[in-house]
N, C-alpha and C positions, 0 to 999 in steps of 0.2 A: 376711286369709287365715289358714286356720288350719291345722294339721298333717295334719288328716285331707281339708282338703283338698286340699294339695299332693300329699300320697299317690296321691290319685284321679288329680289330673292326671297325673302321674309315670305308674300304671298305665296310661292310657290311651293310653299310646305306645308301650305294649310294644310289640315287632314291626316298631318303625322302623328301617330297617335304619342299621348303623351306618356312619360316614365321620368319620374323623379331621377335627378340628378343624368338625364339622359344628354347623352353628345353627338349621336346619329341618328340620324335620318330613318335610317333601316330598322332600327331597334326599338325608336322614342326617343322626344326631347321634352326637355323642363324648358323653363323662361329664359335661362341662361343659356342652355344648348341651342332653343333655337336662334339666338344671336347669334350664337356662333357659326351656327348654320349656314346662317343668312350670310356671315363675311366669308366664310368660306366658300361659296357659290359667287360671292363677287370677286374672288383673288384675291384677299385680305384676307390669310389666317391668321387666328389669334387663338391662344390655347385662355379661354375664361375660368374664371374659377367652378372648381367642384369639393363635392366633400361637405357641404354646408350642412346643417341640419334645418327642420323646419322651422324651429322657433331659434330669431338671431339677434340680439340684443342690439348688438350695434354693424347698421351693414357698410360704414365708412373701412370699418376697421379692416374689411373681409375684399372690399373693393379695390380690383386692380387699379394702374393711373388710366384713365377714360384716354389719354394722347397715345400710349402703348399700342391699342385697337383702333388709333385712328380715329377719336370724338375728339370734341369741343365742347366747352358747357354750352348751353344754350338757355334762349329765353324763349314763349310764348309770343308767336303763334305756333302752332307745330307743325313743322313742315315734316314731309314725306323720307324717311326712313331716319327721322328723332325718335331717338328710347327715350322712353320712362322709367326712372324706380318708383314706385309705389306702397307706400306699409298701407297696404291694406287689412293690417290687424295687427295687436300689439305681438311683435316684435315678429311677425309677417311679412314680406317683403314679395313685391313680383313684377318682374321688368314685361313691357310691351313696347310695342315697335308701329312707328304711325303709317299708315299705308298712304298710298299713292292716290288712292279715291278720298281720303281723308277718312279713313277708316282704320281700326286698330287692329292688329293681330298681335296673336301672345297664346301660349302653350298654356288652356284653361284645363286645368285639374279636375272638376267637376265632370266638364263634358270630354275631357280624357282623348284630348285630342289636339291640336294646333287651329286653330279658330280664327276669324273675318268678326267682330263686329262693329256696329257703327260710332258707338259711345266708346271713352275710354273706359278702362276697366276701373273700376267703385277703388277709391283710395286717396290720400295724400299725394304729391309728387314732392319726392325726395329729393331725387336728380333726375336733370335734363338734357342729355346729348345730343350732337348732333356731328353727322360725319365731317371731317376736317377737311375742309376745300382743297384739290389738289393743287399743287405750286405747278 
């Protein structure tokens, strides 16, 4: 799998609406679901965590190992299908996925849907991955 094309998959879900702690497509996705999404439409399933609540003290504690689903840490600049964690509020947390136009999408709560926009989403970055280059 490679960046651009987790990207693609990612984009191709804009529009799902969103549901907390959601894993499908069909039903609703959260921030996590839709990653999952996105590896799952590239051939890389990966079962991510659920069950969370909304306020999370600590999200190292909660996070799988990023090599498991096939990341690497990464550094800045952000290329195309690098996640973000972001606290976006105390003890808030919400992953986004960098698109391919150099545009972000991520499963935005507010507008209760799977989302395109051009900025990252407002927050800290926590952690930065990016997909693990195939051998």
């Amino acid at each position: 799998m490679t960046g651009a094309e987790l990207a693609e998959a990612a984009r191709s879900l804009v529009g799902t609406r969103f549901r907390l702690g959601g894993r499908d497509p069909a039903t609703g996705l959260d921030c996590i679901g839709l990653l999952e999404a996105a590896l799952h439409r590239c051939g890389r399933p990966a079962r991510l965590p659920n069950g969370y609540s909304l306020r999370l003290r600590d999200a190292d504690a909660w996070l799988p190992s990023p090599a498991e689903a096939g990341f690497i840490t990464a550094a800045p600049p952000f290329a195309p299908g690098d996640a973000v964690l972001l606290r976006v509020g105390p003890a808030q947390f919400h992953l986004a996925i960098h698109g391919a136009a150099g545009d972000w999408i991520h499963a935005h709560a507010g507008l209760r849907r799977v989302a395109r926009q051009s900025a990252m989403p407002t927050g800290e970055v926590i952690h930065h991955w990016r997909p693990a280059p195939c051998n």
